[in-house]
VOGU-3710 file (C-alpha; in Angstrom, 3 decimals, decimal comma):
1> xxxxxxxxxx> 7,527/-14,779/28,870  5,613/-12,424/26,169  2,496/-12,788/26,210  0,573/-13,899/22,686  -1,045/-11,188/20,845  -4,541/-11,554/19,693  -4,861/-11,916/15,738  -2,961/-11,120/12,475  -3,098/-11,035/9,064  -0,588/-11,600/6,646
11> xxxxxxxxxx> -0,621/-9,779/3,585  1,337/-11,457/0,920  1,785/-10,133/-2,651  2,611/-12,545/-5,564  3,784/-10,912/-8,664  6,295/-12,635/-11,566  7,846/-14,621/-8,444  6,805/-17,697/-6,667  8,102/-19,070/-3,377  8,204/-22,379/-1,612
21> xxxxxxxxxx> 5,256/-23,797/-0,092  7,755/-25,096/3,231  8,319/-21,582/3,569  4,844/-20,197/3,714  4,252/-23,725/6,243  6,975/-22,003/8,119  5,670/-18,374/7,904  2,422/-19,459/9,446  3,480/-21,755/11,882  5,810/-19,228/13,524
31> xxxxxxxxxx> 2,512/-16,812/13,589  0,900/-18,845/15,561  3,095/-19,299/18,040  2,585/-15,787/18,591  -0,780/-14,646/17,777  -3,947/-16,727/18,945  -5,393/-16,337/15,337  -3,409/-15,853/12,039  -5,137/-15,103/8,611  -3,668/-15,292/4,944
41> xxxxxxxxxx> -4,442/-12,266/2,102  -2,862/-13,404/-0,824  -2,662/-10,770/-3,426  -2,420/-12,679/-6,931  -0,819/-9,385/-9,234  -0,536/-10,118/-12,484  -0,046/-13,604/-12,296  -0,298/-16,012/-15,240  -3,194/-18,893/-15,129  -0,398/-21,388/-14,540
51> xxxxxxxxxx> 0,305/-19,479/-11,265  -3,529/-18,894/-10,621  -3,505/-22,654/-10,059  -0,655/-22,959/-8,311  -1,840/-20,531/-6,049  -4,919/-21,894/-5,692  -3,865/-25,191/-4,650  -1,518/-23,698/-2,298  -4,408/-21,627/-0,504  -6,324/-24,924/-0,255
61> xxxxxxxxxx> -3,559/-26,115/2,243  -3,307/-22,792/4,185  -5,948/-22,437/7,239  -7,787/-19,293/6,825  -6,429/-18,030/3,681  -7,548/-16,122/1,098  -6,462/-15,197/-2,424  -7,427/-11,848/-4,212  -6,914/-12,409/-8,190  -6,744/-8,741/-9,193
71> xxxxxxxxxx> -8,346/-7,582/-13,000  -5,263/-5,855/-14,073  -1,768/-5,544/-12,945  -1,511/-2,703/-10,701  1,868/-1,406/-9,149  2,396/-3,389/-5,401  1,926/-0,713/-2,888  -1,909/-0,627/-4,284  -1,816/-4,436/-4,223  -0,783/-4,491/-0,431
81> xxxxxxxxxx> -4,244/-1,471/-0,107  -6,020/-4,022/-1,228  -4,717/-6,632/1,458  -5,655/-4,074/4,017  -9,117/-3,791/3,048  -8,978/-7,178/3,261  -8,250/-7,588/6,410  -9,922/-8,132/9,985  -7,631/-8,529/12,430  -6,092/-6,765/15,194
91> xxxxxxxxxx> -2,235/-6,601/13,268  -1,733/-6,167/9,972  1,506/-7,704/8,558  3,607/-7,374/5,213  5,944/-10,615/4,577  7,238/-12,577/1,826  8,170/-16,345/2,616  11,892/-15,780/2,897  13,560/-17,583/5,580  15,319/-14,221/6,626
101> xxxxxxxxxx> 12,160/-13,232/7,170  11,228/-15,964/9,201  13,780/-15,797/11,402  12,737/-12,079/11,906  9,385/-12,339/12,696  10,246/-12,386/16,926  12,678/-9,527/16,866  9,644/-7,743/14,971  7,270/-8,581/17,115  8,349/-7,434/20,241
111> xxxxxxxxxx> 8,033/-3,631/19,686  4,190/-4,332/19,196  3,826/-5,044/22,706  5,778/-2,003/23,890  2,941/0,011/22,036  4,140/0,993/18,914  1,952/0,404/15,880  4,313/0,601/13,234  7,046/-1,720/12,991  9,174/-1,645/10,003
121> xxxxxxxxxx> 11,863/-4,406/9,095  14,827/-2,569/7,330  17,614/-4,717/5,572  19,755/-4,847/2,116  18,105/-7,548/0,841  14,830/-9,299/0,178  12,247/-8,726/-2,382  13,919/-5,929/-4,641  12,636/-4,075/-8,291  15,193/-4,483/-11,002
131> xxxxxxxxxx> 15,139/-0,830/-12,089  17,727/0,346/-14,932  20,399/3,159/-14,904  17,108/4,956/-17,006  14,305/3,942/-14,908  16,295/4,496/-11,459  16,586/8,211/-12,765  13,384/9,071/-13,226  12,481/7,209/-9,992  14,633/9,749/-8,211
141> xxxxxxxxxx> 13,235/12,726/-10,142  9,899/11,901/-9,472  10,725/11,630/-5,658  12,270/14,722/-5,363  9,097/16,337/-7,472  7,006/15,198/-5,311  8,612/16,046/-1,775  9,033/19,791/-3,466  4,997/19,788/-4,195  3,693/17,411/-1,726
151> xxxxxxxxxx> 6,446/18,483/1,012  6,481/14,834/2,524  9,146/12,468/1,211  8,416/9,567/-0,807  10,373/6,588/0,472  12,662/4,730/-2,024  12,220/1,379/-0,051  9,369/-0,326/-0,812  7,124/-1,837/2,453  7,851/-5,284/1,889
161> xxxxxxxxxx> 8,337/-6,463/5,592  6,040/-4,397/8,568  3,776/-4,431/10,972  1,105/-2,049/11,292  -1,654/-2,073/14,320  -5,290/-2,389/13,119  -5,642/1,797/13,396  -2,829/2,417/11,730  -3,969/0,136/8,392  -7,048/1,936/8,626
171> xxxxxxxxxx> -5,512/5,368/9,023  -3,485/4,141/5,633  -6,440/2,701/3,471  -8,471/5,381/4,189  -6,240/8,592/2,873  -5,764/9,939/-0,502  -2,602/9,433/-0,168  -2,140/6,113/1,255  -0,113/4,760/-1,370  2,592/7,506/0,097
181> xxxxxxxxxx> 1,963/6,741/3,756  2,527/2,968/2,901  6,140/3,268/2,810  6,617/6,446/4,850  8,889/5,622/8,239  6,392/7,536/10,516  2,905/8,203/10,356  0,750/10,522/11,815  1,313/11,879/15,948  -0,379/9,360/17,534
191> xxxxxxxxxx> 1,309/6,170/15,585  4,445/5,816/17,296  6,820/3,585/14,404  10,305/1,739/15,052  12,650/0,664/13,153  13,859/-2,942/13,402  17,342/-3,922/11,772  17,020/-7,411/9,476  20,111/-9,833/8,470  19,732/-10,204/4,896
201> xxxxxxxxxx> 21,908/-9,607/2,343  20,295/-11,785/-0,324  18,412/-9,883/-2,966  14,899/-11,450/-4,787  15,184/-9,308/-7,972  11,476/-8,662/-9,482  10,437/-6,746/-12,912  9,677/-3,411/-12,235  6,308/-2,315/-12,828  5,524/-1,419/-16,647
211> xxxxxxxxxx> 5,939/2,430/-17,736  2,437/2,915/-18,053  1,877/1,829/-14,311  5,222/3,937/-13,534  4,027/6,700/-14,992  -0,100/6,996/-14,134  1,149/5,968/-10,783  3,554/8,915/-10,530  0,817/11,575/-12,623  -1,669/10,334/-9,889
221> xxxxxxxxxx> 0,296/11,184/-6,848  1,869/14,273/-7,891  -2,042/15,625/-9,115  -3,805/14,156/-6,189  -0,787/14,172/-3,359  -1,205/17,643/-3,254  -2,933/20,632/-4,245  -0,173/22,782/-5,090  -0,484/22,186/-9,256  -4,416/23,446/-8,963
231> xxxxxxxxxx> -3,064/26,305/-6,646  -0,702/27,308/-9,439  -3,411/27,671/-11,812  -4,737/30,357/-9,317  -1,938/31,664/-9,033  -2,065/32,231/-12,788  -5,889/33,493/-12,861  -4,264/35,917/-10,038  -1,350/36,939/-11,843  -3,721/37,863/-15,222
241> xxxxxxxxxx> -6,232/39,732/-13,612  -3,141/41,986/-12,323  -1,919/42,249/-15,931  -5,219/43,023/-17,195  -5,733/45,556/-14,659  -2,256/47,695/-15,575  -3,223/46,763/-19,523  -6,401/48,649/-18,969  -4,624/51,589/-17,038  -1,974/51,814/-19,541
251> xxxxxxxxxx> -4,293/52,242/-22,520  -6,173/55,232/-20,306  -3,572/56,848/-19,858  -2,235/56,612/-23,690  -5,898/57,965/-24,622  -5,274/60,863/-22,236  -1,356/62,019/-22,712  -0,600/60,517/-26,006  -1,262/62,229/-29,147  -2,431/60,608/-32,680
261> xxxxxxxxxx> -4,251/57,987/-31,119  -6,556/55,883/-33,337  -9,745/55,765/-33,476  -11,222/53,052/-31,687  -7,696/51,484/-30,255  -8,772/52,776/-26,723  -12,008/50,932/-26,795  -10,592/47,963/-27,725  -7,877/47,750/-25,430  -10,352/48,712/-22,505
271> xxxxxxxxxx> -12,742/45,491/-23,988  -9,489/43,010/-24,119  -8,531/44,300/-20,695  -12,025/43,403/-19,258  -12,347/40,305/-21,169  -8,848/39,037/-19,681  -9,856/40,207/-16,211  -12,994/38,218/-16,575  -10,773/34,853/-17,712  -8,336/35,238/-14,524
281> xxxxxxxxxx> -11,237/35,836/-12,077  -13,059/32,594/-13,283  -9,564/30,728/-13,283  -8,772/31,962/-9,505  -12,250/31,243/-8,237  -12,981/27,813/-9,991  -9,574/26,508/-8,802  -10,049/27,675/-5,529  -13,409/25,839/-5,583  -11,720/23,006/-6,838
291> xxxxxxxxxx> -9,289/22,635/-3,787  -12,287/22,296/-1,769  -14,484/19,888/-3,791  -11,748/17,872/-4,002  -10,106/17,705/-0,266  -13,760/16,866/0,511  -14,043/14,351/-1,796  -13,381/10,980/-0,881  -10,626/8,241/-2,321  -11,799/5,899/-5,203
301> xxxxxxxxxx> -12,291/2,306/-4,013  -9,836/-0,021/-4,625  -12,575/-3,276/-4,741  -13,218/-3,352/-8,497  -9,568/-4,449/-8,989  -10,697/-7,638/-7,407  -11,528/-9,786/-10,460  -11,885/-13,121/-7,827  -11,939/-13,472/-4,036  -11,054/-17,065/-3,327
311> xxxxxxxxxx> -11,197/-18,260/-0,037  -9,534/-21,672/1,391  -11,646/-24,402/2,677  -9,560/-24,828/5,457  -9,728/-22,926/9,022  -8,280/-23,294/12,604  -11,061/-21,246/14,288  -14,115/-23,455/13,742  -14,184/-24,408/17,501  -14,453/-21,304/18,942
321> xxxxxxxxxx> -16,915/-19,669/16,286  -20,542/-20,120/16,644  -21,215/-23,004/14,444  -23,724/-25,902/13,200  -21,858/-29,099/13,345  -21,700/-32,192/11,429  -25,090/-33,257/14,024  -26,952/-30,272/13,143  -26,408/-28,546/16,946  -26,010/-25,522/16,833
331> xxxxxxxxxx> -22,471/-24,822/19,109  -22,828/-21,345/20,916  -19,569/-19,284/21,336  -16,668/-21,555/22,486  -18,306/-24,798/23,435  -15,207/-26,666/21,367  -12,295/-24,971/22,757  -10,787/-27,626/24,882  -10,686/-29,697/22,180  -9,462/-26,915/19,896
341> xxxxx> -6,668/-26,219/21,837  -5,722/-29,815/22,378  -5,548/-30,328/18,930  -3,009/-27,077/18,188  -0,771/-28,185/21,159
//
């Protein structure tokens, strides 16, 4: 018998697609049968106020739920960030309320207790972007830009189904490049990851994210994913102070073995040599100093995308919380926990 694991939370994004409420039901009860507490982040991404309410009244039903209405549509792997930050328990799980997914949860579960802390549910189907011949294109460009600058791979699959332990959704939402190391099969030495095979051919097509998210999303990788375009401006400042250099050597020694030299053309080469040795010095230095600000700098918070935090009235941890009840007497740690777990059985 495996034993139950201590909390979860279920990050669920919502964006142009809704899903049966008996399927969320089902999502949570089979949580529960394997984790002692199980907690709801629903990520509301660019949803329209009819969906706002049905979301709402669907979080009213769902114990210990709560619903993040975001300001602006951003692309998903920043809306399942957010979830993380969101989050307090000991797991950290990405799901959509497909019944393949359901049925999935188990198998998935397992490696958690052999101590990995990355599981990651791999199948043909399930919630999939509805790229064009155009768009797929310059998806695969910009993943093969970025692996040349960045020199770590930018997965094609998006994270729609994994687990992550509470270090490794930390180790995530707190990089620069957590957006990357959302998707990526492995993380870090130290976060061992496996790969869990998932039944499902059935594809849940979704727009793909507008062009302008598309393409500040990919700008904002490649410029901050790596330093290698700053580097290449020092490079540059490197390369000019060179050129300057034989410039100004060349024009010395025209003054000295050439004949019929004008007046004044030495001088002025020797100035525009100096001048452009100045320019490339400041451009290699202040880049240089620029790597550093910057890799010392930390990431942007991801909070003031969070127009509305709404939180569910309902929870299933009352009795073992430290708690005023309906008397007024105040209940110290787990003074209702027989009767809690009575009423779950």
């Amino acid at each position: 018998m495996i034993a139950i694991l201590s909390s979860v939370t279920v990050v669920i994004v919502v964006r142009h697609v809704t899903f049966e409420q008996r399927l969320f039901d089902r999502l949570i009860e089979t949580l529960h049968d394997r984790f002692h507490d199980v907690e709801t982040v629903i990520v509301a991404n660019g949803v329209s106020a009819d969906e706002s309410v049905r979301i709402k009244t669907a979080a009213e039903t769902i114990p210990d739920c709560t619903v993040l209405f975001l300001s602006e549509e951003v692309h998903d792997d920043v809306a399942r960030l957010l979830g993380i930050d969101h989050s307090i328990s000991d797991y950290v799980l990405f799901a959509t309320p497909l019944q393949s997914q359901i049925d999935a949860l188990p198998a998935m579960i397992v490696p958690l207790h052999q101590g990995n802390d990355v599981v990651i549910g791999e199948s043909e189907g399930g919630v999939m972007s509805a790229r064009g011949t155009i768009s797929a294109t310059l998806f695969d460009a910009f993943r093969g830009l970025y692996r040349l600058l960045a020199g770590v791979p930018y997965e094609a699959q998006s994270p729609t189904f994994r687990i992550f332990s509470r270090a490794a959704a930390l180790y995530i939402a707190n990089r620069r490049d957590g957006e990357v190391l959302v998707r990526a099969r492995s993380l870090a030495q130290g976060f061992p990851s496996v790969i869990v095979p998932v039944e499902d051919s059935t594809r849940v097509p979704v727009p793909s994210v507008s062009p302008r998210i598309a393409v500040a999303k990919a700008l904002r990788l490649i410029l901050t994913g790596s330093a290698t375009p700053l580097r290449l401006t020092a490079y540059l400042g490197f390369g000019g102070g060179i050129v300057a250099v034989l410039y100004g050597t060349y024009a010395i020694m025209v003054f000295f073995f050439q004949k019929n030299v004008e007046p004044g053309w030495t001088t002025l080469s020797l100035l525009l040599s100096a001048m452009m040795f100045v320019f490339s010095a400041q451009f290699l230095f202040l880049s240089e100093y620029l790597v550093q600000i910057l890799s010392a700098v930390p990431s942007s918070s991801r909070r003031q995308l969070v127009a509305r935090e709404f939180r569910g009235p309902l929870t299933s941890r009352a009795g073992r919380l430290n708690v005023v009840d309906s008397a007024g007497e105040f209940q110290l740690g787990a003074a209702g926990l027989a009767g809690y777990v009575e009423k779950r059985s």
